[in-house]
Each structure stands twice: as structure tokens, then as C-alpha cells.
N, C-alpha and C positions, 0 to 999 in steps of 0.2 A: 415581520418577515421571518419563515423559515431560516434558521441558520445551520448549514447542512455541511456535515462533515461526512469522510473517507477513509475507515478505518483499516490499517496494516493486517493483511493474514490472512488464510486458510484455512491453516496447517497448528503452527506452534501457539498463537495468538488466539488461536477459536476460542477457549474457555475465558480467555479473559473477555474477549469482546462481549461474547453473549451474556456474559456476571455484568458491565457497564451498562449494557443495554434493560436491563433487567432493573437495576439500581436505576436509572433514570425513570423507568416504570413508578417502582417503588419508594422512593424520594425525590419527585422532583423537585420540591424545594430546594434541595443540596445544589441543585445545578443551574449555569447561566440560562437567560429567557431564551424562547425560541429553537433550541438546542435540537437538534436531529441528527440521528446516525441515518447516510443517504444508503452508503455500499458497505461491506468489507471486501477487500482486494486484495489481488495476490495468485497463488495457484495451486493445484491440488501437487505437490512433486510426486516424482520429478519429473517435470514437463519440459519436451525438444522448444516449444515455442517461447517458453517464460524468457524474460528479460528482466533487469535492474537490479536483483540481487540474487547471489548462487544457493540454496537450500544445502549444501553438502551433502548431497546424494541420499537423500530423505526419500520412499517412497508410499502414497497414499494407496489403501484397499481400495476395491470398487465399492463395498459396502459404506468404508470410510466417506469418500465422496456423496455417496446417496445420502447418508445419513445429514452431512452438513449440509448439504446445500438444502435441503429440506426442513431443518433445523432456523438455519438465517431467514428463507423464504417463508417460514410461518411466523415469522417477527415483521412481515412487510418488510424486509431489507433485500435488497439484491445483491447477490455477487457479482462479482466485476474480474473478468480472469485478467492476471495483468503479463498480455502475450505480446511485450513488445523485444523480443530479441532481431534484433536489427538483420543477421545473418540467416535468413527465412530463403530455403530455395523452394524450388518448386517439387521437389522430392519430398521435402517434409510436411509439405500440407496433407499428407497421407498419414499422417504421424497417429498409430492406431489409440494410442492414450488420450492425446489432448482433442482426437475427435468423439471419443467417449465422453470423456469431462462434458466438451459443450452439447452432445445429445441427451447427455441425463440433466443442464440446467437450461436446456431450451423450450420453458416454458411463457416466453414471452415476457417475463421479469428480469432474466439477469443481461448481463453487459462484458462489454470485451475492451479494454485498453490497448490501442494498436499504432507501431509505428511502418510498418514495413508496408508496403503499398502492393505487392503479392498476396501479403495475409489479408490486409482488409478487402481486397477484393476477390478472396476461398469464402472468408465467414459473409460476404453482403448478401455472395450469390447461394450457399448452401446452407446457413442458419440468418434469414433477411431476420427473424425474430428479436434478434440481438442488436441492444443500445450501443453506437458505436461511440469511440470516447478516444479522442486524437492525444499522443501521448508526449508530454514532458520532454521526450526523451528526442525530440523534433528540432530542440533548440531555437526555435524560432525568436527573434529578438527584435526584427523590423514589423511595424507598426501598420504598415500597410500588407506585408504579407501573414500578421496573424488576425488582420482582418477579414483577411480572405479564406483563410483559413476557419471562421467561427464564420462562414457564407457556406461554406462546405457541410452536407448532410452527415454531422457528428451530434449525437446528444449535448458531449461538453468540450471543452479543450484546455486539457492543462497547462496553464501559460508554464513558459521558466521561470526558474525561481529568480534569476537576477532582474528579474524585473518588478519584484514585488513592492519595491520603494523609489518606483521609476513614477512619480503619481503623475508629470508632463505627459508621459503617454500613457498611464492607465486610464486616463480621461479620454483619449484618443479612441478608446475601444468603446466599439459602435453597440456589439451584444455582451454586455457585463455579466446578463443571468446566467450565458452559457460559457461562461470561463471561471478555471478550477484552480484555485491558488494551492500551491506545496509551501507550506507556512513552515516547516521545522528542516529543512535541505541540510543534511549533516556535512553536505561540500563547501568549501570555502567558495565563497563567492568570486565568480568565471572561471572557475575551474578548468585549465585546460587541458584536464583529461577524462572529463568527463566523457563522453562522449566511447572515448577510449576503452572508459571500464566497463560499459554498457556492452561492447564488442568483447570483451575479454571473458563476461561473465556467460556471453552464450557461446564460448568458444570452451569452458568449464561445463555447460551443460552436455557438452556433443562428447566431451570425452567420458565425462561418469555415464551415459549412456551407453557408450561404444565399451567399456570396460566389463558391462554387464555380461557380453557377449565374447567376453578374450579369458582364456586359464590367468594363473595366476601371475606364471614369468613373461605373460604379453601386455599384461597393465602399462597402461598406459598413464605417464605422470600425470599428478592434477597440479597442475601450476597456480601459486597462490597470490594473490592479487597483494600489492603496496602499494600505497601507495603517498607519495615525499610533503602532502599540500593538506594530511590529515584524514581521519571521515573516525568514523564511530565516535562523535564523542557525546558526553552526556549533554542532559538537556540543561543543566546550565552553564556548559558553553556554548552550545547553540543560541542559547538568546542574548549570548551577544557578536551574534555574527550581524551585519549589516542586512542580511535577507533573511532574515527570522524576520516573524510575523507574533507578536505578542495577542494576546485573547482578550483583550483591552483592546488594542490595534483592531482585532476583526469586527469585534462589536460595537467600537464606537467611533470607526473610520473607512474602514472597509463596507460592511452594511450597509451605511448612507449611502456609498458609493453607489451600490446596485448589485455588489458583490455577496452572492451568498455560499458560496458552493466553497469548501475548503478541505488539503488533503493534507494527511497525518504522514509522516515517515514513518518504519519502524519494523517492515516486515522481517528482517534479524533482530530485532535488539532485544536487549537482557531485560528478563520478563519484568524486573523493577524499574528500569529507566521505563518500558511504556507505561508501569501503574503510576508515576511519576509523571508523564507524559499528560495522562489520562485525567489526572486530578487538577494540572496546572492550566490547562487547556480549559476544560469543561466542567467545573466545578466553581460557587461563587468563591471570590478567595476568602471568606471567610469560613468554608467546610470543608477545604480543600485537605487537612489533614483529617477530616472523619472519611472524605469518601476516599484515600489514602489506605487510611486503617482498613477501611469497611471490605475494598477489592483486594488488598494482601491477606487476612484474617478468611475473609472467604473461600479465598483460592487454597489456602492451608487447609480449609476445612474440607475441601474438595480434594485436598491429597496432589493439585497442583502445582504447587508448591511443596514441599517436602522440610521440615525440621527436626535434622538431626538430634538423639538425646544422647550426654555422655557416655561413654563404654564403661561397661561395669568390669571395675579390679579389685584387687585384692589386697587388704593389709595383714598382717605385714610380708 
């Protein structure tokens, strides 16, 4: 069986994804069986609709956008915009950017992550082309309503994460192949704000948009998210959070299950915790520090990465 993952990015993450993808081409040995990049995910910034994490007022060319989505699409991978900002009114589905985005990747390949029930029902009836993919960000937790929910015309549906070592009800779920596990959640397990930050951060999108359009003494604050229960933290402490999903875990328990479809965190994080991410994951552990090496050294080579040389002084 395919074992099919969901990689972080767009934007800051493109070069690395497409050097991993490449390296799987060109070594497969190095890495676990079955192994598949399904998506990369995420959004071209700065997008009114984006949800789950804020870009800091980042914004992508047109040309930029043509280039990558055309780039990932000649890898057979699809993009997946991930537009679940929970505060979608009916104003912003006119939003002249994020209907460009999905007219330049509506070639019947790529996908849309949705939680707002406005938005999926703009993109079912004006791009029907697009895989729809019911998001995370849903909290869904009862077993009969995310089975109804996986009856519902969605490609996939990303369970929550607190459910990932719930295995009395993971067995209860009736379609296994169409549910997407978040294996790395940098939330402490039941987060009770979750939910919260997801409102906050498209509440951060509406204002760096709105400031594009104000002089200087009208700026408007960008309020910066804390939050008391944790989150960025590196990948090993996440695995040992209780809803981490270990790559032993997916391959030799998950899998059997029915479960193939699994999804990466990481659309912020520091470009070494995902090459860290990338090797621990999807590498067998015994080349886990070549293919380490192989994606930092490349990326260097690519000017991606950046290494400083000492400043030259003078003695005496």
C-alpha cells in the first residue's frame, strides 16, 4: 500500500519540498517503502481566506504563483490551498487574489482544504474541479458524526489530532482510506484554545490586508498571538507528546489499519526542525542522517540556506 503524505508550504518550504521530492526520485533506497508525497499545502500569501497559521504579511507575484503551481503539477503532486479561515463572509468570496490563485491552479489536479460552509459551497459551485478535503480545524471528535462527515462528498477528512491513539474508535471508522491523520500537532493535547487561534489568525490576516490600504499613522496594530499551553516546539518534543504519531507507528500500525493518508505540520517552522522533520519521518532510520546531510548541503548549495564567513580584520 501507498503511504501517502502531506507536505507543509507554498511559499517559504517550496525549495525544500521539491529537493525531498527529487531525493526520493534519486535515492530511493534511503527511504521508507511505499513512501508518496500526495499534496503540498498551504497558500500563495497573503491570502483573505488562508487559515491555521499567519505568514506575517508575506506577499506572493503572479508570476510567483504560475511558476509553482506548475512546478509541483509537473511532479504529479497537487496543491491543496489550505483556506480554512473560519471568519469567511460573503463579502470576501470576491476576494480578487485568492480567486486568481485558484483560476491559475484549476486544472482539475489540485485541492482546497475547507472549513467554513460559505466557502465550500463559492469553490463546489464556481471551481466544481477542485478535490474538496474537510479540515482539521472542524474538531469533530464524536464517532458517529465524523462518520458522517467521511459520507459527505469530501476527497479526505482530516481527523483531529486527539484522536490519533483513540484506537476503540479508530476502528469505529467505517472509511479509513478517506481519513487524513495530523501525525506531528505542535498543540498540547485538547488544547483549549485551539480553535481560538485559528479565529485570531484570520483575524491577523484581515488586519495586514486592511493596512495595505491605510498611510502610515492609520496602521493598524497586528496583535501577536501567545499562547500559556505551548506550540512551536521542536520535533523532539513533540514526540513525546501523547498524539504524536511516530513513522514506526504509521508503517507498522496505522497502515494495517487501512490508514494511508498522513499530514505533516510545519508550514512556519525553522527551515532545520522540517529538514529534521523530513529525515525522521521519511527516511529508513538507518540513513536518516545522510538524507539529513544530503537536504541541508543541497539547500546551501542552492543559496537557500545561507553560510556566513568570518569578517575579515586587521592586526594589529
Amino acid at each position: 500500500m501507498k503511504v501517502k503524505f502531506h507536505l507543509p508550504g507554498l511559499r517559504a518550504n517550496f525549495p525544500v519540498n521539491m529537493l525531498l521530492v527529487d531525493m526520493i526520485k534519486q535515492v530511493p533506497e534511503y527511504f521508507r517503502e511505499g513512501l508518496e508525497i500526495a499534496s503540498f499545502f498551504g497558500e500563495f500569501p497573503t491570502s483573505k481566506w488562508n487559515g491555521g497559521r499567519f505568514n506575517g504579511g508575506d506577499q506572493c507575484s503572479a508570476e510567483f504563483v504560475r511558476q509553482v503551481i506548475k512546478a509541483i503539477n509537473a511532479e504529479g503532486i497537487p496543491i491543496r490551498f489550505t483556506y480554512t479561515n473560519p471568519l469567511i463572509t460573503e463579502e470576501d468570496l470576491a476576494d480578487p487574489y485568492c480567486n486568481f490563485c485558484l483560476l491559475e491552479a484549476n486544472n482539475g489536479m489540485n485541492e482546497v482544504i475547507v472549513v467554513s460552509p460559505l466557502l465550500e459551497e463559492y469553490i463546489r459551485e464556481c471551481y466544481p474541479d477542485y478535490k474538496i478535503t474537510s479540515s482539521t480545524c472542524k474538531e469533530i471528535k464524536d464517532i458517529d458524526e465524523l462518520n458522517a462527515e467521511l459520507d459527505k462528498d469530501y476527497n479526505l477528512v482530516v481527523l483531529d489530532y486527539n484522536l490519533n491513539h483513540d484506537f476503540d474508535l479508530l476502528k469505529q471508522i467505517k472509511k479509513k482510506e478517506k481519513c487524513e491523520l495530523l501525525v506531528n500537532a505542535c498543540c498540547v493535547p485538547n488544547c483549549p484554545r485551539r480553535g481560538e487561534h485559528y479565529r485570531f489568525v484570520a483575524k491577523q490576516e484581515e488586519i495586514c490586508l486592511a493596512n495595505r490600504n491605510l498611510p502610515a499613522d492609520k496602521q493598524i496594530e497586528m496583535p501577536t498571538w501567545y499562547c500559556e499551553y505551548g506550540e512551536k516546539s521542536s520535533l523532539y518534543i513533540k514526540k513525546n507528546n501523547p498524539t504524536n504519531i511516530s513513522p514506526d507507528e504509521i508503517w507498522n500500525t496505522y497502515v494495517p489499519m487501512g490508514f494511508n493518508q498522513f499530514k505533516l505540520e510545519g508550514r512556519s517552522a525553522n527551515i532545520f526542525l522540517l529538514i529534521d522533520t523530513y529525515a525522521y519521518y521519511f527516511a529508513k532510520p538507518e540513513y536518516r542522517d545522510e538524507v539529513r546531510f544530503m537536504l541541508t548541503t543541497n539547500l546551501q548549495a542552492n543559496k537557500v540556506i545561507t553560510v556566513s564567513k568570518p569578517r575579515k580584520e586587521v592586526w594589529p
